[in-house]
C-alpha positions in Angstrom: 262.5 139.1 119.4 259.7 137.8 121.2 259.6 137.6 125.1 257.1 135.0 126.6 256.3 134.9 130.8 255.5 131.3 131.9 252.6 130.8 133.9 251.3 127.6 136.0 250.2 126.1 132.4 253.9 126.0 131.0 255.6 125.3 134.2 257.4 122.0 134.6 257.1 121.2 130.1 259.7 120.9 128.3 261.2 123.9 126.7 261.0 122.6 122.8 257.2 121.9 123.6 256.8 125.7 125.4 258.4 127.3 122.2 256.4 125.1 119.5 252.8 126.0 121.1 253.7 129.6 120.8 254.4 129.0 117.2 252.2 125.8 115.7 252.8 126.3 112.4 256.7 125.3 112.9 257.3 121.7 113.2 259.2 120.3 117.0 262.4 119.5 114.5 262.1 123.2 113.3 261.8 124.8 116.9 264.4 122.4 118.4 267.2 123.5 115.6 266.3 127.4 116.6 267.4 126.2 120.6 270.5 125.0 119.5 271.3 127.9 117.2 271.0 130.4 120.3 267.8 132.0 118.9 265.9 130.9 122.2 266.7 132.2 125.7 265.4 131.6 128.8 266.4 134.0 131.4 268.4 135.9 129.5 270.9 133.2 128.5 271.0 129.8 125.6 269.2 126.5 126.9 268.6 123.3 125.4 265.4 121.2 124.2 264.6 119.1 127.3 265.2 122.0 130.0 261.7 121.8 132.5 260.3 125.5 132.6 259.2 127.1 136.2 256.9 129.3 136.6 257.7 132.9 136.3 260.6 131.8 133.8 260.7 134.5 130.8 261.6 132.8 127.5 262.8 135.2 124.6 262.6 133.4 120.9 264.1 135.0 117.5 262.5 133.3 114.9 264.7 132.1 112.1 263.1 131.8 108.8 263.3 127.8 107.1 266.1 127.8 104.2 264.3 127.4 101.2 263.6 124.3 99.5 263.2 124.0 95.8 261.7 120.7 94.4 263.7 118.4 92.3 262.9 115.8 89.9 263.3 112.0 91.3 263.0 109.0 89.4 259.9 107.5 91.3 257.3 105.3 89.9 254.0 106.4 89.6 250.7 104.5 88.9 248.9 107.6 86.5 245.3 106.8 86.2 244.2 109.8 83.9 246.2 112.7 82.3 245.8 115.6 79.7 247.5 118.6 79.3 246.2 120.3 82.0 245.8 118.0 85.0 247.0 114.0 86.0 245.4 112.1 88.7 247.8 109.6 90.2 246.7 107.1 92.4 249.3 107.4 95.5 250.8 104.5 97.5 250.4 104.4 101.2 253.2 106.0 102.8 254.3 108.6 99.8 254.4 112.1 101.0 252.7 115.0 98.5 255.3 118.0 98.9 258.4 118.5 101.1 257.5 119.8 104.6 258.3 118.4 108.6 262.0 116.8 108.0 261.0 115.3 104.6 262.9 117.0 101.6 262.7 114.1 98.6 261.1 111.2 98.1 257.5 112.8 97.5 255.1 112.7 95.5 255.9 116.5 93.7 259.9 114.7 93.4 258.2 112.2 91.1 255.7 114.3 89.3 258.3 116.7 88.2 260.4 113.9 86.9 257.6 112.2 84.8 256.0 115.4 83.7 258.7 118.2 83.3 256.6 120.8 83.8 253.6 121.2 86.5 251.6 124.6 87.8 254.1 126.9 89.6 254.2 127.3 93.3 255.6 130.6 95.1 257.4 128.7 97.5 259.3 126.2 94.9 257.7 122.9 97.2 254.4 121.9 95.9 254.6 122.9 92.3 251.0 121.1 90.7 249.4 120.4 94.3 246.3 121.4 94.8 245.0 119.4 97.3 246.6 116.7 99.6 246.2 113.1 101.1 247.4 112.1 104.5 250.8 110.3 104.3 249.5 106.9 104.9 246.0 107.5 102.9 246.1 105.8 99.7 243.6 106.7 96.4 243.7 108.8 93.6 245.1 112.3 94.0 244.3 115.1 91.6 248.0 117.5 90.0 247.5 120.3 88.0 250.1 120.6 84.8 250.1 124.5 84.1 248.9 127.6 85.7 245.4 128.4 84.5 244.5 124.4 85.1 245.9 125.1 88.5 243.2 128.0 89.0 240.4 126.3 87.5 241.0 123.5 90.2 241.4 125.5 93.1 238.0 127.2 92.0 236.5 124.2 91.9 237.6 123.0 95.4 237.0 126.0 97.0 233.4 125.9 95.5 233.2 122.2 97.0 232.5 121.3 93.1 234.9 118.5 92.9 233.3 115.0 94.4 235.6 113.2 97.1 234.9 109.7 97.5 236.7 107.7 99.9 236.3 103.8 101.6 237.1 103.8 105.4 237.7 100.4 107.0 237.0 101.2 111.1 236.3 99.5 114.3 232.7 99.0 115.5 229.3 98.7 113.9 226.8 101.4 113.6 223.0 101.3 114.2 222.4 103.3 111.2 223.0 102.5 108.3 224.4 105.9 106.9 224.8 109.4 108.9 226.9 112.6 108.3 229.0 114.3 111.1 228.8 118.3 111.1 231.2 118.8 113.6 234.1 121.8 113.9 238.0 120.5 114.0 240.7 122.2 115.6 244.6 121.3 116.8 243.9 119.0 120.1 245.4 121.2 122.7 246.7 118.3 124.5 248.6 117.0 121.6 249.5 118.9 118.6 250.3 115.8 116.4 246.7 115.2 116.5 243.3 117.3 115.4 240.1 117.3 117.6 236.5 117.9 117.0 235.6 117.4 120.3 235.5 121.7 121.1 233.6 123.8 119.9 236.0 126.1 118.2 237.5 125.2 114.9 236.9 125.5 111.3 233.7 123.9 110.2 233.6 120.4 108.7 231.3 118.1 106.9 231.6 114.1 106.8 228.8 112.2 105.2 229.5 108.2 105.7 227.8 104.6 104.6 228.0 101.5 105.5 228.9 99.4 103.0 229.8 96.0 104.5 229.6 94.9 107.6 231.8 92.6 110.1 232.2 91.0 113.3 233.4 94.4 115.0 234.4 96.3 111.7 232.5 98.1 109.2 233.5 99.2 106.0 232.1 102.5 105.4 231.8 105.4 101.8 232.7 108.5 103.1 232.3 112.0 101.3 233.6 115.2 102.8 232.5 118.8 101.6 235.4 120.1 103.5 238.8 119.0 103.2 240.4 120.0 107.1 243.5 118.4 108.1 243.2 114.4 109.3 239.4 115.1 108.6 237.8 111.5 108.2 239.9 110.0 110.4 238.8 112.8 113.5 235.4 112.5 112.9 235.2 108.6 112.7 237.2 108.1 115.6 235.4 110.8 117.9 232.5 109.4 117.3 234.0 106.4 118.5 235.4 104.7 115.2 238.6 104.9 114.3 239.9 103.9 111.3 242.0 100.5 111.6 245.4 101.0 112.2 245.1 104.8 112.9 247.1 104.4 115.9 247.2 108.1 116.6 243.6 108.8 116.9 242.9 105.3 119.2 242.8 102.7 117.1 244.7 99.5 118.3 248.4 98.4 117.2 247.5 94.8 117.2 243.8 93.9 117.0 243.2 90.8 118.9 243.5 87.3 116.9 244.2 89.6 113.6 247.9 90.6 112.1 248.7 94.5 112.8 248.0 97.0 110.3 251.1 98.5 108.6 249.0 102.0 108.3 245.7 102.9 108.8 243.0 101.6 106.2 241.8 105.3 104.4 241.7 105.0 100.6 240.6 108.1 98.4 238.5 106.0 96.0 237.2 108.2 93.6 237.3 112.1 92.4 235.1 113.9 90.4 236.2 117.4 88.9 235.4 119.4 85.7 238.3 119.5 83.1 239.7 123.0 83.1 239.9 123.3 79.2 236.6 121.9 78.0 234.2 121.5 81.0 233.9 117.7 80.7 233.0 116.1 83.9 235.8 113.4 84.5 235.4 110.9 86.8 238.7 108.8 88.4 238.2 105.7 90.1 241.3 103.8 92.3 240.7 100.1 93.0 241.1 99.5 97.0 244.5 98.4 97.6 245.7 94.6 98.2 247.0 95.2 102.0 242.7 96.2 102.6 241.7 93.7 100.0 243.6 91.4 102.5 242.5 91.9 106.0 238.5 92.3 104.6 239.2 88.8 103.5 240.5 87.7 107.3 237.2 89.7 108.4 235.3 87.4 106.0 236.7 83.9 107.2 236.2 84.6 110.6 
């Protein structure tokens, strides 16, 4: 078990919120269902979520492992915009989750790919069979699966060598005095709020965001952005710290409702082409995903006005 002390910091926060930055790779959900199971104690004795620490409080945690979660096939459409017998690109809808994970245990991407392909590269912990990399929940585009083990390899070679090309089409707030610029700039968890990523510190894993302007609006831009890195919310951190955000990306500062335009239903990221060599014979193939209708849309409102 381990025992925590809680200084001026943790004093007065929630007890859910204490426990979760002592472990940040558990989700709230997660940490909250340890509380109620007893595996948390604060002074010696069982608590709840929303109990407000004081300072010189000792809180004792047992983690509890996660039961495990195997995959299944679902019957979910897919839009497939290249396959072979080693990989498939699918171009994802907004809002599709890749693999199980947080509270979300079907409906994803891996639940579809299973049912349309049978058989996908194997995953030791049964919930991202084929993955091998991954697009934001509400990022749409083309999304790279491989379909056996050695493919899988290949791949993840590949990205790890920053050999496979990552195109994507931002739609953000503001203009820009240049007309093309990359961001070198290190992300990390935000300290202040662990839903989000920051690259405002100076600690953090190095990341590299090359962007374009495209087209132009009356207080938009659409922008081509490259990364040859691939952290976590890694477009949308660096746009919006540089003061940016991505339309509709409410969680790094973006507006809900944009003055004398509709709100966004999510915010306007689309991975727009990928680029990667095919494991078998070495061919370059190139995969292209047409920007979706919902962007198509509100360009067109940017357009009239």
């Amino acid at each position: 078990m381990d025992e925590f002390s809680v200084d001026a910091t943790g004093a007065k926060q929630r007890l859910d919120l204490f426990v979760l930055a002592q472990y940040p790779e558990e989700t709230r959900a997660h940490v909250q269902q340890w509380i109620e199971a007893g595996h948390v104690l604060v002074n010696g004795g069982p608590s709840r979520s929303s109990l407000r620490l004081r300072e010189g409080d000792t809180v004792c945690v047992e983690p509890a492992a996660r039961p495990p979660i195997k995959a299944e096939p679902e019957a979910i459409p897919l839009v497939v915009l290249y396959e072979d017998d080693d990989v498939v690109v699918i171009d994802k809808a907004a809002g599709m989750v890749v693999h199980a994970g947080a509270g979300v245990t079907s409906g994803t991407l891996v639940n579809a790919l299973l049912h349309r392909f049978q058989t996908l590269s194997s995953s030791p912990d049964g919930e991202r069979p084929g993955i091998v990399h991954r697009l934001d929940r509400f990022t749409s585009g083309v999304i790279l699966a491989a379909r056996n083990d050695r493919a899988h390899q290949s791949l993840a070679l590949q990205f790890l060598e920053r050999r496979v090309e990552k195109v994507y089409l931002a739609l953000v707030h503001g203009q820009f005095l240049q007309k093309e610029g990359v961001i070198r700039k290190p992300i990390t968890r935000d300290p202040a709020n662990r839903a989000r990523m920051t690259s405002r510190l100076r600690e953090g894993r190095a990341a590299l965001t090359n962007w374009k302007v495209l087209r132009e609006f009356r207080g938009y831009t659409l922008l081509e952005v490259r990364i040859g890195t691939g952290r976590t919310h890694q477009i949308r951190v660096h746009l919006a710290n540089a003061g940016h955000p991505v339309v509709g990306d409410r969680l790094y500062g973006a507006p809900a409702e944009p003055p004398g335009l509709p709100p966004p239903e999510r915010y306007f990221l689309h991975a727009r082409r990928i680029g990667f060599s095919q494991p078998t014979t070495g061919e370059e193939i190139v995969v292209e995903s047409p920007l979706t209708a919902d962007i198509v849309a509100w360009m067109n409102l940017l357009e009239e006005r």
